[in-house]
GUKE-559330 format. One record per atom (N, C-alpha, C): residue in one letter; x, y, z. Coordinates in steps of 0.02 Angstrom, whole numbers, padded with zeros to 5 digits, always signed. Layout:
residues N
AXYZ
...
This chain:
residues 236
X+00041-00060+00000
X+00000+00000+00000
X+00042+00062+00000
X+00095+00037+00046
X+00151+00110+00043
X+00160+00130-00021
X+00186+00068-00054
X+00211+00064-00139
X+00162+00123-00181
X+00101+00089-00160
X+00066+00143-00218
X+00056+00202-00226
X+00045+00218-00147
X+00044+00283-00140
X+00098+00335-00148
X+00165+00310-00143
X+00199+00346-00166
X+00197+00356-00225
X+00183+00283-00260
X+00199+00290-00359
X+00137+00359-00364
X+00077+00363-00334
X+00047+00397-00354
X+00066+00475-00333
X+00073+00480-00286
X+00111+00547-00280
X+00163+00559-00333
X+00199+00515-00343
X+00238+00533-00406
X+00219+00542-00471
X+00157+00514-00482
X+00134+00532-00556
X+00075+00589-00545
X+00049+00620-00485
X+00029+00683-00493
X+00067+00735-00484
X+00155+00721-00453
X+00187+00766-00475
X+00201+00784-00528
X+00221+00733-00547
X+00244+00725-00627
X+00188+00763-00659
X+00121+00753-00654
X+00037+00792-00681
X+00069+00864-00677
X+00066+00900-00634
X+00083+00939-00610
X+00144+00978-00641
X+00182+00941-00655
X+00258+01001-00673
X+00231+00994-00757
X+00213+00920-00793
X+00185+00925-00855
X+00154+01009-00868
X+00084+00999-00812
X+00039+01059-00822
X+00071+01113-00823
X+00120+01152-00760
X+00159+01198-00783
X+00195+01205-00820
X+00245+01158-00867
X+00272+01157-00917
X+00225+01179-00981
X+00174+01161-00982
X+00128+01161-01051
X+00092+01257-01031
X+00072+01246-00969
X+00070+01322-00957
X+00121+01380-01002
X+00200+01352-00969
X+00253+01429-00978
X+00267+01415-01053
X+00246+01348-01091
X+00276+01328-01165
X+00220+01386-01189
X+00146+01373-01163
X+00110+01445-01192
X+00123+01510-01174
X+00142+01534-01134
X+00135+01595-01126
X+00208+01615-01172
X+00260+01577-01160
X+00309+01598-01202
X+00287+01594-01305
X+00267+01556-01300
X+00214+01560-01362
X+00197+01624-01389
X+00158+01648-01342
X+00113+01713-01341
X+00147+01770-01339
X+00195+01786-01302
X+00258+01817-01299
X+00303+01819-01364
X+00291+01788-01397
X+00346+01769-01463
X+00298+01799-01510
X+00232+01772-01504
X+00174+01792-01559
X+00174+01877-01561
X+00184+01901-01507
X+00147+01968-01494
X+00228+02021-01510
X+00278+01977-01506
X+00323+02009-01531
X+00356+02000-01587
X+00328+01946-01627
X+00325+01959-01712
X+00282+01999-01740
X+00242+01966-01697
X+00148+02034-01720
X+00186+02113-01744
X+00217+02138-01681
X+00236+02202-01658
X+00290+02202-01718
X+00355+02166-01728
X+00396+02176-01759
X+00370+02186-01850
X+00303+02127-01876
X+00271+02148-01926
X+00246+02228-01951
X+00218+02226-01901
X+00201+02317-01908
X+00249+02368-01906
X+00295+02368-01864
X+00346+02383-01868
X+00379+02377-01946
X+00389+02348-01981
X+00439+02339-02047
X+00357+02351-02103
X+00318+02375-02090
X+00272+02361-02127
X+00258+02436-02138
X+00249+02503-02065
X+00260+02545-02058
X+00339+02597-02105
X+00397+02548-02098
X+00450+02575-02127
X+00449+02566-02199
X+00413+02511-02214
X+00402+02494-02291
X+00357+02542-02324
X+00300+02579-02287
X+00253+02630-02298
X+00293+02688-02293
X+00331+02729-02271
X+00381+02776-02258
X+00417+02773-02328
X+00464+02715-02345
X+00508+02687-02379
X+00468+02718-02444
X+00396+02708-02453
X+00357+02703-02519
X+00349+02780-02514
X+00336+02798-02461
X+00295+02880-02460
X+00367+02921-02513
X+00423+02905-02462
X+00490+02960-02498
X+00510+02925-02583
X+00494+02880-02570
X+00496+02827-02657
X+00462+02886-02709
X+00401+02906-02679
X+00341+02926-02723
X+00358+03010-02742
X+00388+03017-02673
X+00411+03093-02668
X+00459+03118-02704
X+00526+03062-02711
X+00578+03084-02754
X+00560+03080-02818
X+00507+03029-02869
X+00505+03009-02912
X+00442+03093-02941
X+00399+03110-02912
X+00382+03153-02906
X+00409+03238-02894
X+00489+03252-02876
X+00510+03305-02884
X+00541+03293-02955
X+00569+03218-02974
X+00613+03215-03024
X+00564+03226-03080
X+00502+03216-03078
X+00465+03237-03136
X+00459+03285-03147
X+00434+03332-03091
X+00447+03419-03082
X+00509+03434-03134
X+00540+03410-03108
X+00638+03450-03134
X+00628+03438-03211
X+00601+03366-03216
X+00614+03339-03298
X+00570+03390-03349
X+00514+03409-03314
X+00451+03460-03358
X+00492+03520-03356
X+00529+03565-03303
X+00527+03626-03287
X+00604+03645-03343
X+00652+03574-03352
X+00694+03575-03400
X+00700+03578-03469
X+00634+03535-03494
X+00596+03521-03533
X+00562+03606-03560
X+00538+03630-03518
X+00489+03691-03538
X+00551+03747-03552
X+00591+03737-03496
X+00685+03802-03501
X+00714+03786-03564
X+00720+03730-03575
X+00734+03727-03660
X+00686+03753-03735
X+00632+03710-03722
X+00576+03768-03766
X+00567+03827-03775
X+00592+03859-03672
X+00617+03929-03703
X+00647+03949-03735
X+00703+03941-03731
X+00784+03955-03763
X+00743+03934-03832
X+00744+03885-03826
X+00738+03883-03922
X+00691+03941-03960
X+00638+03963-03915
X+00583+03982-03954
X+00624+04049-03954
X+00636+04089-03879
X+00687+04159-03889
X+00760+04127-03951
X+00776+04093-03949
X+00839+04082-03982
X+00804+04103-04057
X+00747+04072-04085
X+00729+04081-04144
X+00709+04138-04145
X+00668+04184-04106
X+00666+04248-04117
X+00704+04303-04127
X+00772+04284-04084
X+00817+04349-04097
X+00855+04307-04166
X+00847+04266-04179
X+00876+04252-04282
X+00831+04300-04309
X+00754+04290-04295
X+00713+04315-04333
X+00736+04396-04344
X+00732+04416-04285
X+00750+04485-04288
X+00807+04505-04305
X+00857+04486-04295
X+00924+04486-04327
X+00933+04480-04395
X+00883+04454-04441
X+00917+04435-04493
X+00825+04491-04525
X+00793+04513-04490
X+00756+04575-04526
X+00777+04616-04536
X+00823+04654-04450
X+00873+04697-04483
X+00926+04698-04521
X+00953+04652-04531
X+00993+04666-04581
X+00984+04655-04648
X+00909+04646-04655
X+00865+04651-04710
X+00840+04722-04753
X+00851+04731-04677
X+00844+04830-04667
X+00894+04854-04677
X+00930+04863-04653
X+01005+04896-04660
X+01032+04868-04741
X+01024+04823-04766
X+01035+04821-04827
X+00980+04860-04882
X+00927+04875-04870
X+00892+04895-04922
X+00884+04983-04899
X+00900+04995-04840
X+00924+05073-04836
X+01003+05087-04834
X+01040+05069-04817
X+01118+05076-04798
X+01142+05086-04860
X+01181+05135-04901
X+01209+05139-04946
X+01262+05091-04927
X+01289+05075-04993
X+01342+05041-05026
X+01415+05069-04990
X+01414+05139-05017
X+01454+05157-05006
X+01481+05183-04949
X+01557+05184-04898
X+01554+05201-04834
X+01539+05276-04824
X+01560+05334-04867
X+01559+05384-04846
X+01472+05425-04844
X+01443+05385-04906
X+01352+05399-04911
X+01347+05349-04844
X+01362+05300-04808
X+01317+05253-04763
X+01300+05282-04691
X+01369+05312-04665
X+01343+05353-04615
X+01271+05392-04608
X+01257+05432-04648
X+01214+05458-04648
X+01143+05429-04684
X+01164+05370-04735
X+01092+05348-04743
X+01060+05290-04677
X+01091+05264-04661
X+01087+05227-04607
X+01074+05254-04515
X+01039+05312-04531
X+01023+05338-04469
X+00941+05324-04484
X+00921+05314-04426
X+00835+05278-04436
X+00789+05305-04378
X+00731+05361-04389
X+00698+05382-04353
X+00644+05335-04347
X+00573+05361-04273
X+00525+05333-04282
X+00496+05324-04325
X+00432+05290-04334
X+00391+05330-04371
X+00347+05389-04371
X+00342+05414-04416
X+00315+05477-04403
X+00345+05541-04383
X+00405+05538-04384
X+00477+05573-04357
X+00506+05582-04404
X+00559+05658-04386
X+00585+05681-04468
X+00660+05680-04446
X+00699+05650-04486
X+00767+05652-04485
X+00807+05719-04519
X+00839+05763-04492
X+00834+05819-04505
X+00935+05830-04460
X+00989+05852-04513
X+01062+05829-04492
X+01057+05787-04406
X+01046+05742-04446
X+01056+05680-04376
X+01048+05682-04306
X+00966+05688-04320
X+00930+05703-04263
X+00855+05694-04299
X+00837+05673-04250
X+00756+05657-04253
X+00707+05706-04241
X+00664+05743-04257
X+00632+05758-04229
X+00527+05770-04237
X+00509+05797-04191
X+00451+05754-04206
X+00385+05832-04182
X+00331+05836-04201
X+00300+05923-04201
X+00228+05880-04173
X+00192+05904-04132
X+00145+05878-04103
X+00084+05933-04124
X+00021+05944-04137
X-00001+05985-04167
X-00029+05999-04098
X-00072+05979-04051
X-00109+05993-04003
X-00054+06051-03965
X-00083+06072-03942
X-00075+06133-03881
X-00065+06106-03811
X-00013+06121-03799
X-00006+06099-03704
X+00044+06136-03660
X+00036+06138-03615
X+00072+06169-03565
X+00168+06159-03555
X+00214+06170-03524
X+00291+06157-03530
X+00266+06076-03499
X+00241+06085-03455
X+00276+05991-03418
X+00217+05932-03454
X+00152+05970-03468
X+00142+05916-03539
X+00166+05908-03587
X+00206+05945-03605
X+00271+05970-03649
X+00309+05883-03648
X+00343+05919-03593
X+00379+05852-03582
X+00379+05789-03566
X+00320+05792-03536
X+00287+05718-03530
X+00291+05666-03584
X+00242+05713-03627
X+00248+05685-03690
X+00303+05666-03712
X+00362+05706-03735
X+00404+05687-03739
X+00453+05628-03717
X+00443+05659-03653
X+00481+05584-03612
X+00449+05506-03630
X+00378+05505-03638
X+00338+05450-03653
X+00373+05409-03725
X+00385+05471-03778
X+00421+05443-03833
X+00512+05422-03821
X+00517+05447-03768
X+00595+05434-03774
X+00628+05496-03814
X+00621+05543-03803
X+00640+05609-03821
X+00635+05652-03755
X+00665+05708-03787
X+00634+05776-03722
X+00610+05831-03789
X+00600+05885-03754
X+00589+05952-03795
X+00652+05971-03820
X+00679+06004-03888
X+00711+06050-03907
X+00734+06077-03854
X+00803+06069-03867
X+00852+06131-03840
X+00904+06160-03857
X+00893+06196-03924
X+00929+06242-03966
X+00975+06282-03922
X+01035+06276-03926
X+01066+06311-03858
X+01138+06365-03906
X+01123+06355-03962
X+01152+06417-04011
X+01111+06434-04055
X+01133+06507-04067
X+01096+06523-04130
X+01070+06495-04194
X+01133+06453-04204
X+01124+06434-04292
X+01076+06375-04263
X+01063+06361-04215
X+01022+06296-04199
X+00950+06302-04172
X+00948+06384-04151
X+00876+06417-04160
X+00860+06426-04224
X+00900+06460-04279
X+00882+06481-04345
X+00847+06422-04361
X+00904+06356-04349
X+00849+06289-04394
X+00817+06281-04373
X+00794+06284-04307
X+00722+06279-04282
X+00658+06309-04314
X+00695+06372-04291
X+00646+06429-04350
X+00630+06411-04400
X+00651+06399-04448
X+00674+06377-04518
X+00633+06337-04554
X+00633+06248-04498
X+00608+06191-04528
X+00562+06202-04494
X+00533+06224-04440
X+00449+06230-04400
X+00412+06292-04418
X+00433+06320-04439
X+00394+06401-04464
X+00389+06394-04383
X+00428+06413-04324
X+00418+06449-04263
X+00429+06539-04277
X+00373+06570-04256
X+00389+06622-04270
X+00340+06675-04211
X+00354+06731-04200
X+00302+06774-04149
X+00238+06725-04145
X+00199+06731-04182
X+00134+06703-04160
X+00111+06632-04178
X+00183+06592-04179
X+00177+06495-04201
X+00230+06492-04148
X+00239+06519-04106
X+00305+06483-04044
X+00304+06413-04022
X+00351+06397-03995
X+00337+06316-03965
X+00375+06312-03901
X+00387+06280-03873
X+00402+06257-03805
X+00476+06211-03820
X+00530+06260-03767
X+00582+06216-03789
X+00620+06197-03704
X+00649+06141-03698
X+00673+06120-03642
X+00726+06172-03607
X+00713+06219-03582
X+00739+06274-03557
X+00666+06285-03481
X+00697+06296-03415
X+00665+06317-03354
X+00709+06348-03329
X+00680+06387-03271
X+00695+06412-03200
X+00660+06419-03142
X+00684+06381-03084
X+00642+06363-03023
X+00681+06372-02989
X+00654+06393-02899
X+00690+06380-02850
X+00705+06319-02832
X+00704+06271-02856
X+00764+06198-02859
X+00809+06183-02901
X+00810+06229-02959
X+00868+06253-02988
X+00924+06319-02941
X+00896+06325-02882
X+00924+06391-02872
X+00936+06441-02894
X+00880+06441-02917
X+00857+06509-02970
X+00887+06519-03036
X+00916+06480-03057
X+00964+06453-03123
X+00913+06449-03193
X+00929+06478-03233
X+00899+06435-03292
X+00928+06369-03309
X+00921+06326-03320
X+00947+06256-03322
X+00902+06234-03401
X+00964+06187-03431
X+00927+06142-03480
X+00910+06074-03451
X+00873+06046-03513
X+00844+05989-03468
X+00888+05932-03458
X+00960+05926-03495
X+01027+05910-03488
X+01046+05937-03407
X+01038+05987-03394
X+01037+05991-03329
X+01108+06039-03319
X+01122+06078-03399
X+01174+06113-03391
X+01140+06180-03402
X+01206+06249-03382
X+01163+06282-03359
X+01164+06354-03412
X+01109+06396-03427
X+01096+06443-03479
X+01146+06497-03462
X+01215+06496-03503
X+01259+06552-03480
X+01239+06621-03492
X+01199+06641-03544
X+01185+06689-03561
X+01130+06742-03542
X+01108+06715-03486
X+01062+06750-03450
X+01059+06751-03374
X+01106+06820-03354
X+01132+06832-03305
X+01081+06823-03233
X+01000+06862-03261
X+00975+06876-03197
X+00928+06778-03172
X+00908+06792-03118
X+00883+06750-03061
X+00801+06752-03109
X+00773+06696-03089
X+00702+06702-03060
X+00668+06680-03001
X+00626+06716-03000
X+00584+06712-02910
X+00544+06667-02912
X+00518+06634-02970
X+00467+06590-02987
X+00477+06552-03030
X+00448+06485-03050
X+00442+06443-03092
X+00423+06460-03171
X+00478+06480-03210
X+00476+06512-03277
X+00501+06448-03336
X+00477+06451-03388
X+00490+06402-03439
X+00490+06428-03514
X+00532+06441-03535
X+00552+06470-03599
X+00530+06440-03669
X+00513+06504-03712
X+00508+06482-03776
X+00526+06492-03818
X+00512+06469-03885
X+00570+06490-03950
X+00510+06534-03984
X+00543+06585-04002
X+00506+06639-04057
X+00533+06630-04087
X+00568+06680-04141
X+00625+06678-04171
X+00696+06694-04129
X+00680+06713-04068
X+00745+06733-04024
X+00705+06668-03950
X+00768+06668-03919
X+00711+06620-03841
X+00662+06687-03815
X+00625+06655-03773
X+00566+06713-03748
X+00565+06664-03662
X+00609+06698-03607
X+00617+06690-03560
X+00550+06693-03495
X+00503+06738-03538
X+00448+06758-03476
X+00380+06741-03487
X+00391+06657-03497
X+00327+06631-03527
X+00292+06595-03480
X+00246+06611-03454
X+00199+06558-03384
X+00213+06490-03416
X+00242+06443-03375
X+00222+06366-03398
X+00180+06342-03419
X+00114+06377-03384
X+00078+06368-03391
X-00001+06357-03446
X+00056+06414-03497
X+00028+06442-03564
X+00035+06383-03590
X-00020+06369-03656
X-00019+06309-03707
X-00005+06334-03764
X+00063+06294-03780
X+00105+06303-03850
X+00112+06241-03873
X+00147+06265-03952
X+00132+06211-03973
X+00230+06178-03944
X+00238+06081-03976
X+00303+06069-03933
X+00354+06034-04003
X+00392+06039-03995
X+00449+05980-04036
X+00489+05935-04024
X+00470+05891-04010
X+00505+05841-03978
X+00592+05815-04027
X+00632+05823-03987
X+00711+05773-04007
X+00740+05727-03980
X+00777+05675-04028
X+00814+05632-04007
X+00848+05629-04048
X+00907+05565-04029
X+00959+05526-04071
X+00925+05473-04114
X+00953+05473-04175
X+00915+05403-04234
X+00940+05341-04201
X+00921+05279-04239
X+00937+05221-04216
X+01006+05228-04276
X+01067+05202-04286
X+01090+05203-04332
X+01134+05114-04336
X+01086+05120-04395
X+01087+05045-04426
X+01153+05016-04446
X+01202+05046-04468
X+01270+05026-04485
X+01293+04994-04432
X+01289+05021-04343
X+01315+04989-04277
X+01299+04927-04277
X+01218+04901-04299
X+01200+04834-04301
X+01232+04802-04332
X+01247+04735-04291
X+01302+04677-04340
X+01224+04640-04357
């Protein structure tokens, strides 16, 4: 009887360490499961990342490939335009430019349109009536200023080619203001030697047949606008 009872104590120990053995074989199980689980998501997460910057680089490189793509189309399309224009003018310059060097200088000077070339200088007669600084407005708008005959023989041609005369005057780039310091000044910004006295007020000169110093700005005359020609020979 002793016999058995021990054998049997021994095989419900034995029950026993089985059962806890099969116990910790699971929980370590579960433990392993939950930390592949974790480690899946984990590499599954970096693989999603991995794809996001995949998508991102492949996506700026398309950017770059179009924006290179379009910088060249530029160039070509400006590249073909300045041929175009390049090879009009000198389409031009051949069918005005004399032959010869000493005639080319002078045929090869090129006003606006609507502008009179007159010893190498442009100039241009506005019919409307306006004040000195609509005067120049205008002017400035074309890329000119007003006349500023600043010798005689260069009033005479004024005179001359505009019929300016007592009662057809015009408006020529000549002032005096107290921000000139009372100076007559051209619109060069150099200064009228020949007229000693000051003014107290804002004065703006005109051409008669002599200058006419004491003219309100304000008066509406008629204007003549000048410049430099384009001169076509410089163009290669």
């Amino acid at each position: 009887m002793a016999e058995e009872i021990t054998y049997a104590d021994l095989r419900f120990y034995d029950s026993s360490c089985v059962s806890i053995s099969r116990t910790l074989e699971k929980n370590t199980e579960g433990v392993s499961s939950e930390h592949n689980h974790n480690l899946c998501r984990s590499q599954k997460k970096t693989y999603i990342i991995i794809g996001i910057l995949i998508g991102i680089l492949l996506l700026a490189l398309l950017t770059m490939t179009i924006l290179l793509l379009q910088t060249s189309e530029r160039q070509k399309y400006y590249q073909n335009r300045i041929k175009s224009i390049s090879q009009t003018l000198a389409n031009v310059k051949n069918e005005l430019c004399m032959k010869n060097e000493d005639e080319q200088k002078d045929s090869c000077l090129l006003c606006p349109m609507n502008w009179v070339l007159i010893q190498k200088n442009c100039y241009y007669m506005l019919d409307k009536m306006l004040s000195w600084q609509e005067s120049q407005s205008f002017c400035e708008s074309q890329n000119s200023s007003l006349i500023m005959p600043k010798t005689p023989e260069e009033m005479k041609f004024i005179t001359c080619n505009f019929q300016v005369s007592y009662s057809n005057n015009a408006w020529i780039g000549l002032m005096c203001s107290l921000k000139s310091n009372e100076r007559w000044l051209w619109l060069d910004n150099t200064t009228y030697m020949t007229y000693p006295s000051q003014c107290r007020e804002i004065r703006c000169a005109s051409l008669e047949y002599t200058l006419r110093l004491t003219t309100p700005c304000s008066t509406r005359l008629r204007l003549i606008c000048q410049r430099l020609p384009v001169n076509l020979s410089s163009i290669n």
